[in-house]
Structures are given as C-alpha cells and as structure tokens.
TORPA-4810 file (N, C-alpha, C, O; in nm, 3 decimals):
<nodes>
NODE_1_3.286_5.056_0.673_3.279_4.941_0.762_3.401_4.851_0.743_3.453_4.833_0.633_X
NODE_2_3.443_4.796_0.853_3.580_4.664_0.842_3.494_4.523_0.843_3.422_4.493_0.939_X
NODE_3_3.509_4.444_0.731_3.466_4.325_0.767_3.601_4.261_0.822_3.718_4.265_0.784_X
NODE_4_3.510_4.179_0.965_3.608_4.095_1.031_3.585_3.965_0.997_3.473_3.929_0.962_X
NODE_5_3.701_3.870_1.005_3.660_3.748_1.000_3.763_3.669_1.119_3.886_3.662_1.122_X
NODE_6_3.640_3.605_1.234_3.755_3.565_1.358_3.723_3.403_1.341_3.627_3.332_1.310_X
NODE_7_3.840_3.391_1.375_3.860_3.226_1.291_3.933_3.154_1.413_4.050_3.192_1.421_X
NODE_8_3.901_3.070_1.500_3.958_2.951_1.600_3.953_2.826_1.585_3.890_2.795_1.484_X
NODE_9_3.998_2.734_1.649_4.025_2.607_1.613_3.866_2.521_1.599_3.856_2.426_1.522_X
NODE_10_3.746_2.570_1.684_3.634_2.523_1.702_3.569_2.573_1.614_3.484_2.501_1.562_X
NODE_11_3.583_2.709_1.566_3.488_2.812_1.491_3.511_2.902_1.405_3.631_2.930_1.395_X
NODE_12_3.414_2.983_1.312_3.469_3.141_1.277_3.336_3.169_1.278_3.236_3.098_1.287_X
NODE_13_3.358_3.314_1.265_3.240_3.400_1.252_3.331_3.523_1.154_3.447_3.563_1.138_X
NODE_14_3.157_3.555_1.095_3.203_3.701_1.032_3.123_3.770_1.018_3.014_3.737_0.970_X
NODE_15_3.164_3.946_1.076_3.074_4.023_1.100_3.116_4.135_1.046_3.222_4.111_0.990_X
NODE_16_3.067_4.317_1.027_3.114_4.392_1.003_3.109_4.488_1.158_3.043_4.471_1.261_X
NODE_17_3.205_4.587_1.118_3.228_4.731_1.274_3.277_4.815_1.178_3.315_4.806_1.061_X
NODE_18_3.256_4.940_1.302_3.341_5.039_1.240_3.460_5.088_1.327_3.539_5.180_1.312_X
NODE_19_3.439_4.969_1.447_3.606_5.037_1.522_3.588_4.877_1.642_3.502_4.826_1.714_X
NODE_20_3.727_4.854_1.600_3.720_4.728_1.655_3.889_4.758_1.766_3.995_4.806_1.728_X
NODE_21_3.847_4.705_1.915_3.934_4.719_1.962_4.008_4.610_2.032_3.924_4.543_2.093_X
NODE_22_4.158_4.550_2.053_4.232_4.418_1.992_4.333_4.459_2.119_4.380_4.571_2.141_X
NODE_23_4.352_4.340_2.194_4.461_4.311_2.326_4.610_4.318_2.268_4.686_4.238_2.321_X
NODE_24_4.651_4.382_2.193_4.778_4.378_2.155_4.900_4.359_2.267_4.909_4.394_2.385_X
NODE_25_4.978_4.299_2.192_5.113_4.230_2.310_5.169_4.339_2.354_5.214_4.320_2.467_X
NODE_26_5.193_4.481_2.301_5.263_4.559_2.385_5.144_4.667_2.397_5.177_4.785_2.385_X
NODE_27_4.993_4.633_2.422_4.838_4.731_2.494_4.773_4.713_2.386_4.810_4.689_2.270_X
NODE_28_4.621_4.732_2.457_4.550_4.733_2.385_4.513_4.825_2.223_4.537_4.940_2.259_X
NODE_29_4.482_4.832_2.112_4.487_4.961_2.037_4.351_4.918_1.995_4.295_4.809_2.012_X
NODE_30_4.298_5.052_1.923_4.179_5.038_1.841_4.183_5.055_1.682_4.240_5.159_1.651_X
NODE_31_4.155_5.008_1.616_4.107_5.000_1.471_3.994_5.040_1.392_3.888_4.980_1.408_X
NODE_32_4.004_5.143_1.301_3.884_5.231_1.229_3.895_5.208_1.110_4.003_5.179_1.060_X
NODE_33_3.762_5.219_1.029_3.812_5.194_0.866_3.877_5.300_0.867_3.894_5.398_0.940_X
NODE_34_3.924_5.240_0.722_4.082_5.280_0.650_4.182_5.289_0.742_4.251_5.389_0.721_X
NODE_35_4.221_5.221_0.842_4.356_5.209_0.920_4.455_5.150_0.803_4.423_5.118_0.688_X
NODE_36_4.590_5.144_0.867_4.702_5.130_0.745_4.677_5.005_0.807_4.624_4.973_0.913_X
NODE_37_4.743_4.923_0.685_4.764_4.750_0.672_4.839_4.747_0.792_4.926_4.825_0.828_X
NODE_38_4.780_4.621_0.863_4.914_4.597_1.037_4.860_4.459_1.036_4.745_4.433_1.002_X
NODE_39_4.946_4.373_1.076_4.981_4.235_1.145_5.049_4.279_1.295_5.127_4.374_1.307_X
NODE_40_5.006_4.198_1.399_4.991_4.279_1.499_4.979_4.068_1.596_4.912_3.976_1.548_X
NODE_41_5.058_4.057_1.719_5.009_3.926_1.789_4.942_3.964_1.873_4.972_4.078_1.908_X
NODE_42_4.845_3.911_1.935_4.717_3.954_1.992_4.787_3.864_2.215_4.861_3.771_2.247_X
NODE_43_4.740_3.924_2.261_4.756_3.857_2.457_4.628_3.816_2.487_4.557_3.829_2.386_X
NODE_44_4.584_3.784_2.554_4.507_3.724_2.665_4.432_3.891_2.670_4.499_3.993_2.681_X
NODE_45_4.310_3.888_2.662_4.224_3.999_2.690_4.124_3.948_2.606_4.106_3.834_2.561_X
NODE_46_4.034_4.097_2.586_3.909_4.111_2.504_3.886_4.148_2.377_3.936_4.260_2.368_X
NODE_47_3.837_4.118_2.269_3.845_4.217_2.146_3.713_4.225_2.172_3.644_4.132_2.212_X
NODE_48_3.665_4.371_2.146_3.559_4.431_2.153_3.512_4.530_2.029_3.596_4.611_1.990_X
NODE_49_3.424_4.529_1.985_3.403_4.567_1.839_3.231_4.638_1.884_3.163_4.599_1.979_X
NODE_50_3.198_4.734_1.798_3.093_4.815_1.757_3.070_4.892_1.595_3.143_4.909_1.497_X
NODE_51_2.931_4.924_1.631_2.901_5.015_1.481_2.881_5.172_1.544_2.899_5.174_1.666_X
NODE_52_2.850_5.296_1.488_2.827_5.388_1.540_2.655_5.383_1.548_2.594_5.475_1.602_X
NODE_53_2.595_5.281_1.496_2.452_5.262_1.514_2.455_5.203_1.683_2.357_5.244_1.745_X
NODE_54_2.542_5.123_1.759_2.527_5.091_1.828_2.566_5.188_1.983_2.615_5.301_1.980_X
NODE_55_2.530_5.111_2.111_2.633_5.206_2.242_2.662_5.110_2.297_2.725_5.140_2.398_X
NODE_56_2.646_4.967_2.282_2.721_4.899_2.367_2.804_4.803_2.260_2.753_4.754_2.159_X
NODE_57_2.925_4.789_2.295_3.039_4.708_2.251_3.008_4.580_2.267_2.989_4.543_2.383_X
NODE_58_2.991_4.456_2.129_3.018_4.336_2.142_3.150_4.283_2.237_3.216_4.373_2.289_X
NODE_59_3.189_4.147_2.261_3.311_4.097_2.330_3.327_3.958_2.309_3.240_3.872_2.299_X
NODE_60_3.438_3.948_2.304_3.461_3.783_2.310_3.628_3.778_2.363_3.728_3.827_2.312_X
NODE_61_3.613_3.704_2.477_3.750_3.708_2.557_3.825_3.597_2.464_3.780_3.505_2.395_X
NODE_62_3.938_3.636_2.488_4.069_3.540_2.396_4.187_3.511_2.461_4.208_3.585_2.557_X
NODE_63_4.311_3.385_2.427_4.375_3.380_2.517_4.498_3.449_2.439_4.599_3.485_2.499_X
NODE_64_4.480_3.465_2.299_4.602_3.551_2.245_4.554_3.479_2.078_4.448_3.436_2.033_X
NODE_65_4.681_3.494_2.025_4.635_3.499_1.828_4.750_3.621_1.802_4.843_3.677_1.859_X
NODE_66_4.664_3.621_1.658_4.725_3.735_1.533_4.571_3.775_1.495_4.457_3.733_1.517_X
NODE_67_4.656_3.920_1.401_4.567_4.010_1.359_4.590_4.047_1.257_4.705_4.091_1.254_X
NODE_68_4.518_4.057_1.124_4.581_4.124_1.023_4.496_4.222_0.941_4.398_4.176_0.882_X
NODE_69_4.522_4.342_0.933_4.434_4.432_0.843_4.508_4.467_0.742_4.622_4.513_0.742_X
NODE_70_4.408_4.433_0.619_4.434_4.509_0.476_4.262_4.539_0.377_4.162_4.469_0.362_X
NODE_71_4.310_4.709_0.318_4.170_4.723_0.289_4.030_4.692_0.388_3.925_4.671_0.328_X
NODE_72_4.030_4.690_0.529_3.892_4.752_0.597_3.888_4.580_0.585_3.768_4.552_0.596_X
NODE_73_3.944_4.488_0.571_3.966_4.353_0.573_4.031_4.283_0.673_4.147_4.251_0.650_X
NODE_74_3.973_4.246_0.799_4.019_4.239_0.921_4.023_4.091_0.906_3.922_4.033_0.869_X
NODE_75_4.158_4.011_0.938_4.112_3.884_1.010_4.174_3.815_1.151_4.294_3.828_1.172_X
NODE_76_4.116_3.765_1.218_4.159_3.758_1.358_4.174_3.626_1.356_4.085_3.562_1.300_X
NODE_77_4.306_3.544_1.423_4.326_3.414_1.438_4.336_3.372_1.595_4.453_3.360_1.634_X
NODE_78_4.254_3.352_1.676_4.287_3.314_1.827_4.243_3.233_1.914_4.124_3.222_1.886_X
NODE_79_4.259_3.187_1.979_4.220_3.050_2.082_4.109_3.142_2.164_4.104_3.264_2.178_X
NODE_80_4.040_3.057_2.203_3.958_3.133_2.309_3.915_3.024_2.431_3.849_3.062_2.528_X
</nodes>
C-alpha cells in the first residue's frame, strides 16, 4: 500500500491506495507501490486513487501542486 498524505491551504487528509493516478504537467501518470522516488509538479485535473479491494476510483479535482514519492510514502501539495 502507498500512504498518501494530501495537504492544502484549508486541509489535509491521509489515506492509503495501491495505485494512485496524478495530472502531471507534461500528462497524466499513475503510481504503484514500490514506484522509484519522483517529485513531479502536478496541472489542473484530477488525482484519482483506489485499492484493488475497490472498482470505483476516489477523486478530488485540483488546480495544480507538487508530488513527492519516497518508500510507498506519497505526499501531495495542491490548491483545490
């Protein structure tokens, strides 16, 4: 599992997934545990995240941010 932790000026939350997918500035990409360490600036879109227990994808629209994974240790910084 990746624990995420999404952190905005109003709020954070923290949850766990096992594939979390992130509006990246040059497309969207997806993220699985054990992905390699990435810092990554996030656009205007959706990050959308799940477990394989689940079939429908959480969401929370964003207007952009950063991203940083190390160790299955996700944290997301973005306006929404």
């Amino acid at each position: 599992m990746i624990k995420v932790k999404v952190l905005t000026p109003e709020w954070s939350r923290e949850f766990t997934a096992d594939r979390v997918f992130l509006p990246g500035t040059l497309g969207e990409f997806e993220v699985l545990r054990n992905h390699a360490p990435i810092i990554s600036t996030l656009t205007a879109g959706e990050i959308k995240w799940g477990t394989e227990a689940s079939t429908e994808l959480e969401r929370l629209a964003v207007k952009g941010g950063v991203v940083r994974l190390k160790d299955n240790n996700m944290d997301i910084c973005v306006e929404v």
